[in-house]
C-alpha positions as CSV (number, residue, x, y, z in Angstrom):
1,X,0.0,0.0,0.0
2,X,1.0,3.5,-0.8
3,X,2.4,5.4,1.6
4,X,1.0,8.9,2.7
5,X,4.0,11.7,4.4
6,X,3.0,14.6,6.3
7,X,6.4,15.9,7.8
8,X,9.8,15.1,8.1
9,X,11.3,15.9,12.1
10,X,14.5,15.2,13.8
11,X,14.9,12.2,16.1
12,X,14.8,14.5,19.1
13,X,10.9,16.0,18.3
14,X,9.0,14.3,21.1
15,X,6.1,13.6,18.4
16,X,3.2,14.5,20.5
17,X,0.7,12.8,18.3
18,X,-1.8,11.4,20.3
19,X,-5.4,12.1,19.6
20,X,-4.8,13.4,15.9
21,X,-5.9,11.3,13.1
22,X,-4.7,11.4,9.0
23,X,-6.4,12.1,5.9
24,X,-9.0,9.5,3.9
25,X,-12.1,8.9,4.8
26,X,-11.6,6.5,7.0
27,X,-8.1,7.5,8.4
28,X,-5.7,5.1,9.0
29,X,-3.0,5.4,12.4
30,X,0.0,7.8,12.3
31,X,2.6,6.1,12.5
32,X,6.7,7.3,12.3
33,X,9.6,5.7,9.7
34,X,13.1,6.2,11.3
35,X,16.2,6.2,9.7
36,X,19.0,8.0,11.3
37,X,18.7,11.3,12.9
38,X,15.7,11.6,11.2
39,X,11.9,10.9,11.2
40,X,8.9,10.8,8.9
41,X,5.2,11.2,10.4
42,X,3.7,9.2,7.6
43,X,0.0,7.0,7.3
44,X,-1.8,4.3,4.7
45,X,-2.3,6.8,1.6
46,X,-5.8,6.6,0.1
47,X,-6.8,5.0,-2.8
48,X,-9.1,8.0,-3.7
49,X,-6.2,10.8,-2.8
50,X,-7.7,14.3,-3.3
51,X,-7.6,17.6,-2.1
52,X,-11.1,17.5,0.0
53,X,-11.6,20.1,2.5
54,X,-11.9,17.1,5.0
55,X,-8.1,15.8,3.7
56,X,-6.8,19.3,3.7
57,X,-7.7,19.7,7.0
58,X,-6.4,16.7,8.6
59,X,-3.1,17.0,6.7
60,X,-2.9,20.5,8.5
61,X,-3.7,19.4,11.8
62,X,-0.8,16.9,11.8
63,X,1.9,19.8,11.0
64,X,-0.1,22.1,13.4
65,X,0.8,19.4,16.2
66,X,4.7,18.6,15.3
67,X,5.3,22.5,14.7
68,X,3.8,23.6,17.9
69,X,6.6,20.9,19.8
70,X,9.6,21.5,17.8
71,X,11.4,22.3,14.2
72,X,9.7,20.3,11.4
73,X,9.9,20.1,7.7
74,X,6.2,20.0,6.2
75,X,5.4,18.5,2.7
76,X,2.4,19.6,1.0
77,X,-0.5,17.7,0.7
78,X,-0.4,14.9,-1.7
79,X,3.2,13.5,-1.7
80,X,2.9,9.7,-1.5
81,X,5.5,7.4,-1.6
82,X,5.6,3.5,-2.5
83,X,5.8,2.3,0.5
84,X,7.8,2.5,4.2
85,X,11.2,1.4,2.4
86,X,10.8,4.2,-0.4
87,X,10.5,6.3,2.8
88,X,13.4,5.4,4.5
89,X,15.5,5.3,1.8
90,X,14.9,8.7,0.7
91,X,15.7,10.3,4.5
92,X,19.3,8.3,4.4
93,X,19.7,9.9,0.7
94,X,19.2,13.2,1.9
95,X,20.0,13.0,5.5
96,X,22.7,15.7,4.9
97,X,20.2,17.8,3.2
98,X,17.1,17.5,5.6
99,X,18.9,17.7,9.0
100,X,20.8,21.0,7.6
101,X,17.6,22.4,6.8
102,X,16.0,21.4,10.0
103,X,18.7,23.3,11.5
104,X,17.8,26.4,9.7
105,X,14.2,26.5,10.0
106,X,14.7,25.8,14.1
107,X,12.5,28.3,15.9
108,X,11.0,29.7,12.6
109,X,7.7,30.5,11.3
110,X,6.0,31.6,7.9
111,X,4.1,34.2,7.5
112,X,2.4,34.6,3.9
113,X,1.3,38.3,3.3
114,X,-1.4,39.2,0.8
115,X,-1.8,43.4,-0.3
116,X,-4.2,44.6,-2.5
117,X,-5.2,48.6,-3.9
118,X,-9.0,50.1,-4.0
119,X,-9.0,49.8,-7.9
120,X,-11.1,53.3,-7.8
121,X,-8.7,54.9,-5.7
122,X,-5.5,53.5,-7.6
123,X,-7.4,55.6,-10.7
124,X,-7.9,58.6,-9.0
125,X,-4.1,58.6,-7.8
126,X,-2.9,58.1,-11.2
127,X,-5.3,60.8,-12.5
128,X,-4.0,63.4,-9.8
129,X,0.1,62.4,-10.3
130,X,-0.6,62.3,-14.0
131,X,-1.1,65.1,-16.1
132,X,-1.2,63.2,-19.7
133,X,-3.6,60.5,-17.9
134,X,-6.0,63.5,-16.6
135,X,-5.7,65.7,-19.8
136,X,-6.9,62.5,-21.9
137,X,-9.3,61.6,-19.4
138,X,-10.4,65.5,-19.7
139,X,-10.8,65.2,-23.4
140,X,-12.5,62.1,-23.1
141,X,-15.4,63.4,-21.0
142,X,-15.8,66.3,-23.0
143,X,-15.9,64.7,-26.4
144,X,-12.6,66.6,-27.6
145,X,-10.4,63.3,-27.8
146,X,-9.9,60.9,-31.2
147,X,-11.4,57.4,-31.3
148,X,-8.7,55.9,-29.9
149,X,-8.1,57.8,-26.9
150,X,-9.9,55.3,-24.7
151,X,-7.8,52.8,-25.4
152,X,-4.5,55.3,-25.1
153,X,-6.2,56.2,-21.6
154,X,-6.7,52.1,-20.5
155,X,-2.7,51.5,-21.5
156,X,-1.1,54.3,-19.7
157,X,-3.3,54.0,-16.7
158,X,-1.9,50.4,-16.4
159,X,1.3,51.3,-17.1
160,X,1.3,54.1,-13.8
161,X,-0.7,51.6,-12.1
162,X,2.4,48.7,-12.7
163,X,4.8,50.6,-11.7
164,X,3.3,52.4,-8.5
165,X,2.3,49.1,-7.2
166,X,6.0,47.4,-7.8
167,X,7.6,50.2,-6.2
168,X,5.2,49.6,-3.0
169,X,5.6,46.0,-3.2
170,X,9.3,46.6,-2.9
171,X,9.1,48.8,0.0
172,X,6.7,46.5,1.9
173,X,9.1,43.5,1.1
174,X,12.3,45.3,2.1
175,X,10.7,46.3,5.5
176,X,9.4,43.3,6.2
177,X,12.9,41.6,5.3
178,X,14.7,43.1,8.5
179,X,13.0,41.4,10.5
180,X,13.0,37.9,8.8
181,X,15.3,35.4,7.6
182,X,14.2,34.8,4.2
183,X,11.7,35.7,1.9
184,X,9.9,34.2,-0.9
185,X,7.8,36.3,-3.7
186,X,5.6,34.7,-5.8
187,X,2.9,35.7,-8.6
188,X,0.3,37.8,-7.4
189,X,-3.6,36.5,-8.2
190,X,-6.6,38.5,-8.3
191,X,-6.6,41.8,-7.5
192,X,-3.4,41.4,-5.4
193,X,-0.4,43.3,-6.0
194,X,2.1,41.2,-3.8
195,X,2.3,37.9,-2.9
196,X,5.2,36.9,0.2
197,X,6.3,34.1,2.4
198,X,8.6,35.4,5.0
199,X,10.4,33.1,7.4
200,X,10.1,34.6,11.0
201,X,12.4,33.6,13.5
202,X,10.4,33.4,17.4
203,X,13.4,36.5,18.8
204,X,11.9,38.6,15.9
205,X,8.1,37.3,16.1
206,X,6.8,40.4,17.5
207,X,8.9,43.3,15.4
208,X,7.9,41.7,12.7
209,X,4.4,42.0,13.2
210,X,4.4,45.5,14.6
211,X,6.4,46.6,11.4
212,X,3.3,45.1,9.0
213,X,0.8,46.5,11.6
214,X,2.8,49.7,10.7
215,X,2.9,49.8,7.4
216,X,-1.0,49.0,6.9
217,X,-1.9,51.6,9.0
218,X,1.1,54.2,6.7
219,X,-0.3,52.8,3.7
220,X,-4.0,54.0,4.5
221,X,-7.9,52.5,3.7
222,X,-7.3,52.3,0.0
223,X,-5.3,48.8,1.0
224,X,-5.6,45.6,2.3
225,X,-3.1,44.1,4.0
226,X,-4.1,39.9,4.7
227,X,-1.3,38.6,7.0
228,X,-1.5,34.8,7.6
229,X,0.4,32.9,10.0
230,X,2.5,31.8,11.9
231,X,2.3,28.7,9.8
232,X,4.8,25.4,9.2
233,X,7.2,27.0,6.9
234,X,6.2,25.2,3.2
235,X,7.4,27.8,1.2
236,X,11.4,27.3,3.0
237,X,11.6,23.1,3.0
């Protein structure tokens, strides 16, 4: 049967398990591969393996409970191996590699923060800083401008509105950098401008969140700062 991995921990984590049960409908026992320093919190994978609220849960709670007792290194949700052998043999390949990284993600947390602009109030900023963007705009409303002057309007407006919004993702992400250890971007979605993982050692916990705090409250209404965390550090394994 197919093996099912939450985490990967280091033979001293007193795996503090009791009471928490793994994904599938009817979940099968947690139960721990060893090999070496190291250990993997693993269960029977399903046969019907999906990303079901109930599965996502449950594959939460488990690096919820190791995290909150010592360093771990969480996979993601669906990584399956063949079975307890494929297991062990991949944590004495990459013992090396997995206890080092243990090591740096000791007393660490991720925080994944989430910013987004009032769309109506990004426009009227560009229309105020930009004189070509409010003369067109100008000429627009009062009939004066050529056919094509909407469209001329549409591609310089998202040209200001580019380039303000990198410059303020850059300033949120170097802030937010002196008070963690690393920091991952990634693509924006939606009406988000920035995207960022930061890994948050517990000394600089509190700074680091009085420093977002700060910066939503500098930043004004017009944005929406969504900080999540502190989570098991996925974006860092």
């Amino acid at each position: 049967m197919a093996v099912y991995v939450y985490s990967i921990v280091g033979d001293k984590h007193p795996l503090h398990l009791d009471g928490v049960t793994g994904i599938g409908e009817s979940p099968s026992e947690l139960r721990v591969i060893t090999e070496g320093p190291l250990r993997a919190v693993v269960s029977d994978a399903p046969d019907d393996l999906r990303p079901k609220r109930r599965d996502l849960t449950a594959h939460q709670e488990v690096q919820n409970r190791l995290m909150a007792d010592g360093t771990i290194l969480p996979l993601r949700f669906g990584l399956t191996a063949e079975d307890d052998e494929a297991v062990r043999a991949a944590l004495e390949a990459h013992a090396t590699e997995y206890v080092d990284k243990l090591q740096a993600l000791e007393g660490c947390a991720e925080y994944h923060l989430k910013v987004s602009e009032d769309e109506e109030a990004l426009l009227r900023q560009i229309l105020e800083d930009s004189s070509k963007a409010r003369e067109l705009n100008d000429d627009i409303r009062n009939g004066a401008a050529g056919p094509d002057a909407p469209l001329v309007l549409g591609e310089l407006v998202a040209k200001e509105a580019q380039a303000r919004q990198n410059a303020l993702a850059t300033g949120v992400v170097e802030a937010l950098s002196a008070f963690s250890r690393e920091q991952e971007i990634s693509q924006p979605t939606g009406g988000d401008f920035l995207s960022a993982s930061f890994l948050v050692s517990e000394d600089q916990d509190e700074l680091f969140l009085t420093t977002e705090l700060s910066l939503a409250n500098q930043m004004g209404d017009e944005f929406q700062f969504r900080l999540h965390g502190p989570l098991p550090p996925y974006s860092f394994v």
